[in-house]
C-alpha positions as CSV (number, residue, x, y, z in Angstrom):
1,X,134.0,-49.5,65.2
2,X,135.8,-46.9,63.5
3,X,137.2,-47.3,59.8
4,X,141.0,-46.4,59.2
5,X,139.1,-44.2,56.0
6,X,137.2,-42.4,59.4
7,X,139.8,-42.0,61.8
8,X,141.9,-40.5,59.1
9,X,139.2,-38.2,57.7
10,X,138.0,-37.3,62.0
11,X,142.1,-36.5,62.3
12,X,142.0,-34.3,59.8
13,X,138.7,-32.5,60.6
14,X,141.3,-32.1,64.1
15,X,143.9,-30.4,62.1
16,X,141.7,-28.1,60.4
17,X,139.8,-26.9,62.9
18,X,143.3,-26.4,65.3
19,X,144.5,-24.0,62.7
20,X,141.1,-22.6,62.7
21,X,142.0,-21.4,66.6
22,X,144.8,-19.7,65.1
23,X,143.2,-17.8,62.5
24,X,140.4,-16.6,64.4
25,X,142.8,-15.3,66.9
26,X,144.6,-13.5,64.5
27,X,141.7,-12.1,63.3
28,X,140.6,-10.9,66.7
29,X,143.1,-8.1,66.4
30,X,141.3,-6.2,63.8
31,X,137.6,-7.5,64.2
32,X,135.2,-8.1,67.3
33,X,135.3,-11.5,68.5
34,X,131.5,-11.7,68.5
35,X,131.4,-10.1,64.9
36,X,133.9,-11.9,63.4
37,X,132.0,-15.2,64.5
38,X,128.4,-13.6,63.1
39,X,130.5,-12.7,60.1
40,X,132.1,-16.3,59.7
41,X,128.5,-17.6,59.4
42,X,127.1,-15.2,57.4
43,X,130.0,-16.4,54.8
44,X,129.9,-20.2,55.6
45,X,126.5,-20.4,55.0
46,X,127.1,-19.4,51.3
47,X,129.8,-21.5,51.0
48,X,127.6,-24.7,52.3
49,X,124.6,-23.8,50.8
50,X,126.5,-23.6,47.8
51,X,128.3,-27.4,48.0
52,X,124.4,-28.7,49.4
53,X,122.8,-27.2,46.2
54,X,125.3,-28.3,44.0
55,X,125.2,-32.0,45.2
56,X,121.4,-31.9,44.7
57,X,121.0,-31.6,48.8
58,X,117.3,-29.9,49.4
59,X,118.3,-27.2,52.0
60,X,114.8,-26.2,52.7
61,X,112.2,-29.4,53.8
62,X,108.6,-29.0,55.4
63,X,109.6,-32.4,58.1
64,X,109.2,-31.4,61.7
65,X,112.6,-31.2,62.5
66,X,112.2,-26.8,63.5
67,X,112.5,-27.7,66.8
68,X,115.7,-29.5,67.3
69,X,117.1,-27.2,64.1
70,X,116.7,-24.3,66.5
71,X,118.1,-25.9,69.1
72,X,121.4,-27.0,67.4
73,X,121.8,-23.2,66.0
74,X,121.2,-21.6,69.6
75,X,124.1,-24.0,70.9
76,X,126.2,-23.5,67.4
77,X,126.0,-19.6,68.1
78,X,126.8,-20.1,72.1
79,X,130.0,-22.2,71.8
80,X,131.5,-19.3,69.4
81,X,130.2,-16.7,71.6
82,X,132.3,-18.3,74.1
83,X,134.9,-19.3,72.1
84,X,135.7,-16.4,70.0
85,X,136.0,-13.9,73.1
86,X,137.6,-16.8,75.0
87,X,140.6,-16.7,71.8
88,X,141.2,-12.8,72.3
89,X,142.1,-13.4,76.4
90,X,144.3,-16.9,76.0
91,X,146.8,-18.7,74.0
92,X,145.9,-20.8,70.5
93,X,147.3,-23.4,72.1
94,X,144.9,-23.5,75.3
95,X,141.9,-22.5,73.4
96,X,142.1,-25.6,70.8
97,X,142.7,-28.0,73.5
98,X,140.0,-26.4,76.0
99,X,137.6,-27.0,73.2
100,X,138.4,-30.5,72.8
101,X,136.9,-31.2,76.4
102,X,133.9,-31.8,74.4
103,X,133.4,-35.5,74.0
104,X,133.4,-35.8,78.3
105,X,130.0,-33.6,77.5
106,X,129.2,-35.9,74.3
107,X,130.4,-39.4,75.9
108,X,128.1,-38.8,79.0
109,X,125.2,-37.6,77.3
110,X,125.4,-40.2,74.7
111,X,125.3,-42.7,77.4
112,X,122.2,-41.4,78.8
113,X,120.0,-40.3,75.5
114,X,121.7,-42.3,72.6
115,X,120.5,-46.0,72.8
116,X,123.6,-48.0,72.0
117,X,126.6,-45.4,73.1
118,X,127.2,-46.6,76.7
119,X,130.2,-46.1,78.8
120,X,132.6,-49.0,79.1
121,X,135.6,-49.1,81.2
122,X,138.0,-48.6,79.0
123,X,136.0,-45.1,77.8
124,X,136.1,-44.3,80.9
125,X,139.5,-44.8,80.8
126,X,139.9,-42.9,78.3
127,X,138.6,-39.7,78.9
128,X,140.2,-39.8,82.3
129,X,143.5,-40.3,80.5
130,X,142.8,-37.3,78.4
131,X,141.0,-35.1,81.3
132,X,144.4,-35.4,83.0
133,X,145.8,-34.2,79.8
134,X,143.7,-30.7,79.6
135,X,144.1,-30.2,83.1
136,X,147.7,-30.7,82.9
137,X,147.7,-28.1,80.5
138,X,145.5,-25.7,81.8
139,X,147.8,-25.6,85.1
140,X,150.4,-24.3,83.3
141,X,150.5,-20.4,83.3
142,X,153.8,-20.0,84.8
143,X,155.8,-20.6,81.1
144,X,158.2,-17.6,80.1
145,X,156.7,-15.6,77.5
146,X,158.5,-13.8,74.5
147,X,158.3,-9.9,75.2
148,X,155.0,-8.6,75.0
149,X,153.1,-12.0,74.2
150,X,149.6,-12.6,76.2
151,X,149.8,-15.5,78.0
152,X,146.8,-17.4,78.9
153,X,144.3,-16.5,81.3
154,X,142.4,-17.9,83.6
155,X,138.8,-16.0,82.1
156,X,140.0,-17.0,78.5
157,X,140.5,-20.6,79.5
158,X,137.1,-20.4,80.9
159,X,135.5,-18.9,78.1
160,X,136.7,-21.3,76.1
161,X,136.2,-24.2,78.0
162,X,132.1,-23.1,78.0
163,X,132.3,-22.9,74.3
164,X,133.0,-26.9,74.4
165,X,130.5,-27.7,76.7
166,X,128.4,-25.9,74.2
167,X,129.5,-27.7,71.5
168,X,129.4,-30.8,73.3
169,X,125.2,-29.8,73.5
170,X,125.3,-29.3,70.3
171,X,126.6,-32.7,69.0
172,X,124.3,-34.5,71.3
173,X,120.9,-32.4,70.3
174,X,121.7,-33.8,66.3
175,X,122.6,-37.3,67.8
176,X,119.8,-37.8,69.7
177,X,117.3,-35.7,68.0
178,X,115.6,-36.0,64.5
179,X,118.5,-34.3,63.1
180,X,120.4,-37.5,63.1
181,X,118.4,-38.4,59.8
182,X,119.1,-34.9,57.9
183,X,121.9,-34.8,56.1
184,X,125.2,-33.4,57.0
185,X,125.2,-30.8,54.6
186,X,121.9,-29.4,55.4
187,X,122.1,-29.9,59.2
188,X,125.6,-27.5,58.4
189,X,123.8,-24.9,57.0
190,X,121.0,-24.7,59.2
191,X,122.9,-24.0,62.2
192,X,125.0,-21.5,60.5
193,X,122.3,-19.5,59.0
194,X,120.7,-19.9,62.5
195,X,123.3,-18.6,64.3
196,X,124.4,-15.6,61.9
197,X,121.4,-13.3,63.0
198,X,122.1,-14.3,67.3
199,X,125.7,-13.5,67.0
200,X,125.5,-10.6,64.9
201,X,122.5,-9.3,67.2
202,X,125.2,-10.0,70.4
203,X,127.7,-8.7,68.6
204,X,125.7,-5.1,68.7
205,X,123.8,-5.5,72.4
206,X,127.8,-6.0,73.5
207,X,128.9,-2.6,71.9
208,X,131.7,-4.1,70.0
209,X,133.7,-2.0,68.2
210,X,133.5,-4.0,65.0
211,X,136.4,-3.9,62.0
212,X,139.2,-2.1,63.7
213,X,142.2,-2.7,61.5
């Protein structure tokens, strides 16, 4: 059972990362989706490697855990490879709660792989509650828009509803996988500086224009 200390710290990771929707897709308009996500892990990487180093964190540990490490990056890279393009062809607003889909992925999986983490009905409950909340949501294209706004779109909502199945992967291979035992800092920077080279390399086999404005 959750702390009041954790379910305010988990809100605020929310709020952070729903503003995160809105700068990436104001960044969009003068860098490549696909870049600007190879980019934002190129620079996060320093930034966490910094904090793990400075907390004494070793970053770099002969312990068998390659495999899943790998894993977690591919999955890291593929929900902003879906997500970043997925921001460029739909609203903020669609995109953040899209990507919230991601505990039906987690809250099944767990129940399967994670000793422990079984459905009940009321977590079923739940996420029926809240599926009828994203669908809900999703159905509505029809809202007047101000004078040349993009609206949402059915390939953006898509897009962006892959990159939380993705991430949903993601949070299951380090729950259920060695990973669960590495700390968070390093497990961070592992999947960013994983994911830097695949999404700058996809960046380039797309043909993306790059930094535009």
């Amino acid at each position: 059972m959750l702390d009041g200390s954790a379910i305010a710290l988990l809100a605020l990771v929310c709020v952070l990362l729903a503003i995160g929707q809105v700068a990436i897709k104001v960044a969009n308009s003068g860098i490549s989706p696909v870049l600007q996500a190879g980019l934002r892990s190129v620079a996060a990487a320093l930034v966490v490697g910094g904090v793990a180093i400075a907390r004494g964190v070793p970053l770099f540990v002969r312990d068998g855990i390659l495999a899943p490490a790998l894993l977690a990056g591919f999955f890291f890279a593929l929900e902003f490879a879906f997500l970043y393009p997925g921001l460029a062809r739909t609203t903020a607003a669609h995109a953040v709660i899209l990507l919230y889909t991601s505990p039906f992925v987690v809250a099944i999986g767990a129940h399967f792989l994670i000793p422990g983490d079984r459905l009940t009905a009321v977590k079923i409950a739940g996420l029926a509650l809240a599926f009828a909340g994203v669908a809900t949501v999703t159905l509505g294209r029809d809202a007047p828009l101000a004078p040349g706004a993009q609206g949402p779109t059915l390939v953006g909502d898509l897009l962006c509803l892959a990159g939380a199945l993705a991430w949903g992967f993601l949070t299951l291979t380090i729950r259920a996988t060695r990973l669960a035992a590495v700390s968070a800092e390093r497990v961070t920077f592992l999947q960013l500086v994983i994911s830097a080279p695949l999404l700058l390399a996809l960046s380039f086999v797309l043909g993306e224009p790059g930094i535009v404005a």
